[in-house]
N, C-alpha and C positions, 0 to 999 in steps of 0.2 A: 357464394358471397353476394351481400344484396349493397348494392349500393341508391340510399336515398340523393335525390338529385334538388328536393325542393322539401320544406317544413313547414308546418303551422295548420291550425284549426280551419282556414277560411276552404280549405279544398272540399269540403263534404260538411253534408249536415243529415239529420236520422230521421226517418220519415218510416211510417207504419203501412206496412202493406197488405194487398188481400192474397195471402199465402201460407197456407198448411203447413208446408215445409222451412218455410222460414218470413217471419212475421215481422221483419225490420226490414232495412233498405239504407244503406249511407248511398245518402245524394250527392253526386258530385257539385260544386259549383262552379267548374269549368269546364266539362263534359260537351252542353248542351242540349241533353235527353230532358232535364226535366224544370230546369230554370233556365232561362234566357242567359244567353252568354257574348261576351264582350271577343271577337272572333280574333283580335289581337294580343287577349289574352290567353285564351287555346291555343293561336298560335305559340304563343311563347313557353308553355306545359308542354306543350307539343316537342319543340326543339329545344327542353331540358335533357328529355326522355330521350331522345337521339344523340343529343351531344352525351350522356351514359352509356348509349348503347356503342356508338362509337369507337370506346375504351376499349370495349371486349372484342369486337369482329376479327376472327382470321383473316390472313391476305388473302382467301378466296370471296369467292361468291356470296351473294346474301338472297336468302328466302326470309319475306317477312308474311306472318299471318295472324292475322283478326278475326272473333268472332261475331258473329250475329247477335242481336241487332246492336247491342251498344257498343261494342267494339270495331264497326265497322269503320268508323269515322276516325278514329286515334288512330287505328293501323294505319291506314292509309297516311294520314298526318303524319307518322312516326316515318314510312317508308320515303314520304316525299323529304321530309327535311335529311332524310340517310342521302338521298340519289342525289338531293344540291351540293351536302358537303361534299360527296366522294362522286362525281360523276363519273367516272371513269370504269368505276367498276360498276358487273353487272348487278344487279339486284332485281326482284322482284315481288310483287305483293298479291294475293289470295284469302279470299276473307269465307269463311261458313255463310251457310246461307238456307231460307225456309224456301225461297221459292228456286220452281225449277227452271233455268233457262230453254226456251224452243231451241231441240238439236244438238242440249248440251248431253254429257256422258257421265254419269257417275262416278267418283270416284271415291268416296267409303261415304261412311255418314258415325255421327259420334252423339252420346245423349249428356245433356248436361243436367242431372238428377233434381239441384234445387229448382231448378226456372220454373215460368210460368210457361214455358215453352221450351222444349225439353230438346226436339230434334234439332241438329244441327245437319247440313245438307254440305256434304265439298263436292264440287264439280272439277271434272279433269283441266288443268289451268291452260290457258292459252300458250302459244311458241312465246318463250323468248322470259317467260316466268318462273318456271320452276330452275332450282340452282341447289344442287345438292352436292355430296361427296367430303371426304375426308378434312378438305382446307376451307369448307363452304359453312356458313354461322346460321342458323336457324332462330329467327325473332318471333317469337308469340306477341302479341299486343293483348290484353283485355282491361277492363275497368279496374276492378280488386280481383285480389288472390286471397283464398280463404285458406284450403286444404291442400288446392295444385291438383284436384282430379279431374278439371276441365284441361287442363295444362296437359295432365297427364296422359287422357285419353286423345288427343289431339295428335301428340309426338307420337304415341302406340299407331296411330291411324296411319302415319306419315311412314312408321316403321317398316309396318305389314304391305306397304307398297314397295317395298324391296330401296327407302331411302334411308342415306346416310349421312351424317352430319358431324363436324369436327368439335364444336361447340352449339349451346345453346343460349340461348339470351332471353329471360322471361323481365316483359316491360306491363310495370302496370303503372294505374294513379296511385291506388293504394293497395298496400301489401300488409296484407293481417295473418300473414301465415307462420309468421315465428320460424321462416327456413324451410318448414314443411313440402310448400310450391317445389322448391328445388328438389327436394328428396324425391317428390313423386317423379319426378322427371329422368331423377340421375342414374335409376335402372332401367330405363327403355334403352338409350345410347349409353350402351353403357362405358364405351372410351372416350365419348364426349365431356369434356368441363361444361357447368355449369356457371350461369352467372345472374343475379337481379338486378334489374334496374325499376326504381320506384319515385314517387313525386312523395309518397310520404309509406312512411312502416312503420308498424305497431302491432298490437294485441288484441283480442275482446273477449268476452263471454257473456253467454246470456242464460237464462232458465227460466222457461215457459211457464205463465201463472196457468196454474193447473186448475185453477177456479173457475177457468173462462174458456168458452167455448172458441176452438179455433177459427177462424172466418178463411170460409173455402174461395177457392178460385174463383173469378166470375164464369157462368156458364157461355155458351155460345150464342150467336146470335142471330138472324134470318141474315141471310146474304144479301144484301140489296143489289149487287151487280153480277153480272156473269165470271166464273173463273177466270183471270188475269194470269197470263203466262208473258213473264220474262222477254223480251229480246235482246240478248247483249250485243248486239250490235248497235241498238240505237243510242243516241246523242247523249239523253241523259239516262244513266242507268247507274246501279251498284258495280262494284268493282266483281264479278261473282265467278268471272272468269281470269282474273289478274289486269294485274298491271303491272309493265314492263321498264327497266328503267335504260332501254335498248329503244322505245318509243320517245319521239316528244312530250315532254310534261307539259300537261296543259293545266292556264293558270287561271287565275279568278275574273284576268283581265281577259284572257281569251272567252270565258264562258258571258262576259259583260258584253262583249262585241258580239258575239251570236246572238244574246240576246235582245240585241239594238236594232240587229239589221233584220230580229222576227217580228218588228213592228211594238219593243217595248216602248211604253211613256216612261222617261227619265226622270226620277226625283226631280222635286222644288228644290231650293237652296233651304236648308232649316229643317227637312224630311226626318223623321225620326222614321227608320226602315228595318221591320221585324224579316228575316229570312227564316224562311219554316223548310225543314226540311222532312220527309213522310220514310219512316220506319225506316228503313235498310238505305234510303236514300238517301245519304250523309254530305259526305265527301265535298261532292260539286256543287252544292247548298253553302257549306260553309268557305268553299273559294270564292264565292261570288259574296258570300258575307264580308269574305275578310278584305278584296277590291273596293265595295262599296265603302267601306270602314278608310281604306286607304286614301279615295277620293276625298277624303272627309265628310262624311253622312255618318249621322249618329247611326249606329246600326247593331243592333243586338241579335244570335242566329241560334235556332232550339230548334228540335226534332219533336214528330210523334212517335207515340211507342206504344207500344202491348205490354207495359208492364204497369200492372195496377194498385196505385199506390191511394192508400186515404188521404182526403184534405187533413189538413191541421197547420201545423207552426209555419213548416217547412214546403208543402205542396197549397199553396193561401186560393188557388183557383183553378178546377179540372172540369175538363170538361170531356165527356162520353160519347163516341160516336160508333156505328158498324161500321169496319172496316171496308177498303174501297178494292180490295183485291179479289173478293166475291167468295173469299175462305170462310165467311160466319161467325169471327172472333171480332173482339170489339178493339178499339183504341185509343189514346187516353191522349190528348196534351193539356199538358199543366203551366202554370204561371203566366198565364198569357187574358192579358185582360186588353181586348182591341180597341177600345178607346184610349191608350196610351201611344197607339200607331197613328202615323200619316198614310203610311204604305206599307201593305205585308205581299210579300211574294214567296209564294206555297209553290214547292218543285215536290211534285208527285211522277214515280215510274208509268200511271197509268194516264190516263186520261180524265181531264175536266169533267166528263160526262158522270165520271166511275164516284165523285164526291159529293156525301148523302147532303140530304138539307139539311143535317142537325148543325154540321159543319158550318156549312155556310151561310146560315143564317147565322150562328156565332159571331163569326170574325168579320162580317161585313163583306163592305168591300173589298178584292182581294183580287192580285195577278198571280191567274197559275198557269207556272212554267211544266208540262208534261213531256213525258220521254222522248220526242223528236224532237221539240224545243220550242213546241206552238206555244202560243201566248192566247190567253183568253181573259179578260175581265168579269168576273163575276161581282154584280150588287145584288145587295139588300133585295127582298122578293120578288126579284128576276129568276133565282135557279137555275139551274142551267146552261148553257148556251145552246 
């Protein structure tokens, strides 16, 4: 059963992408991967989809999980508004992941066929995360649902590690699968119910003009840094080992105080304040969006991404950079024109040092907050620090 939670055109719009396998793209426009987004309205998408999920969970336990890289950020969002409503009970969240934590332990990996980026990476979840068994509700998060074979391979993964789960709950923005998502799922567990929850659901199809040459992936690109490995221990990072709802939740206002007393300068009164968050690093980007937003500060909060979309209607400004992880693929952020900012604050996993000039000459002036939570200012051709 799929139950929609929200309706209307304004959630997605269709942009063309550079991909073999599938040559469209519905953009979200609350997401924040690829348009700037209002971090109080994501919030509020956010806990429609929880307050659905809600509805279904058995009286046990809850494992919620998100995929790479665009789902990283709704999982989580979807797992925190769960753990406010119901504090009491345990819950925990785990997202897929490209990069690999220093120390961490495999624990399967799953391909998702259409991407631009195919491998998904789970790592064994930290104490106090994983939450399984017969009365325990199993939450997927992802963008859209087409077919349910990302869904599908995901539950098969969780299966073959000897997990069992009394229910399932598949939560997306949009759900284009006409029920299908659910089917693929409802023969891995096979005693489990199924259930949807969605911000909007419908149909499509398409048929590739055969006249026109397909437009391949982008290729790779020189590394400009040294390979970048993970520490999830540090301050700012991806959820890529879990999150626990047995820990303190840390809020936007906690992550504003850290970074006040790392020697940030505080917005003017009037500040129009872009929060960037880099690839997989979602989450704690858009807590501190959504605090600054609460302060009252105009404040709008978008990620970079590896997924390669053409300009047109929909994508009006993109800009090209090599990636600062030293992997050789490139990365793309769109809609982002920095003469519209007073203040943009970039939270990147890696280091200041790790981001090319193309970057940075782009956006200007810019405070990046990096994985332990240093603070660096970066202007116009200074480069580096």
């Amino acid at each position: 059963m799929t139950t929609p939670v929200r309706d209307g055109p304004d959630l997605f719009r269709i942009a063309e992408r550079l991909n073999p396998k599938r040559a469209f793209l519905f953009v979200s426009t609350i997401l924040g991967r690829h348009i700037p987004v209002d971090p109080a309205k994501h919030r509020a998408v956010l806990q429609q989809l929880a307050d659905g999920v809600l509805t279904h969970l058995l009286p046990g336990p809850v494992f919620v999980m998100g995929f790479a890289e665009t789902a990283v950020g709704i999982g989580a969002g979807v797992f925190d508004c769960l753990r406010m409503a119901d504090p009491d009970r345990d819950m925990g969240y785990l997202t897929t992941t490209r990069f690999a934590p220093a120390g961490a332990r495999e624990w399967f990996r799953i391909e998702e066929s259409h991407s631009h980026a195919v491998d998904h990476l789970i790592f064994e979840p930290a104490p106090g995360v994983l939450h399984h068994g017969p009365d325990a509700t199993l939450v997927i998060v992802d963008d859209e649902a087409t077919t349910g074979a990302t869904f599908a391979k995901l539950a098969a993964g969780l299966k073959a590690q000897g997990l069992s789960f009394g229910r399932l709950v598949l939560v997306t923005l949009t759900d284009w699968s006409d029920g299908k998502a659910g089917d693929a799922v409802g023969g891995i567990f096979k005693d489990a119910d199924i259930f949807s929850v969605t911000a909007q659901n419908g149909t499509w199809s398409w048929s590739p003009d055969r006249t026109k040459t397909p437009r391949a992936l982008p290729g790779a690109c020189d590394p400009s840094v040294a390979a970048w490995v993970p520490d999830a221990a540090q301050e700012f990072a991806a959820p890529r080992l879990g999150l626990s709802s047995r820990e303190d939740r840390q809020s936007g206002e906690d992550i504003l105080s850290s970074l006040q007393q790392n020697g940030l300068e505080w917005p003017s009164t009037g500040d129009r304040i872009l929060v960037v968050g880099a690839g997989e690093h979602v989450w704690q980007p858009m807590l501190a969006a959504e605090a600054l937003r609460e302060r009252g500060f105009y404040t709008r909060f978008i990620t970079t991404t590896r997924s390669p979309i053409l300009p047109g209607d929909t994508i009006r400004h993109k800009l090209s950079f090599p990636d600062h992880y030293g992997q050789g693929f490139w990365m793309y952020m769109h809609n982002v024109v920095p003469s519209d900012w007073d203040r943009i604050l970039f939270f990147t996993e890696t280091g200041a040092d790790g981001l090319c000039d193309t970057l940075l000459s782009a956006l200007g002036q810019i405070d990046v907050i990096d994985g332990i939570g240093a603070i660096s200012v970066l202007k116009p051709m200074e480069g580096k620090p």
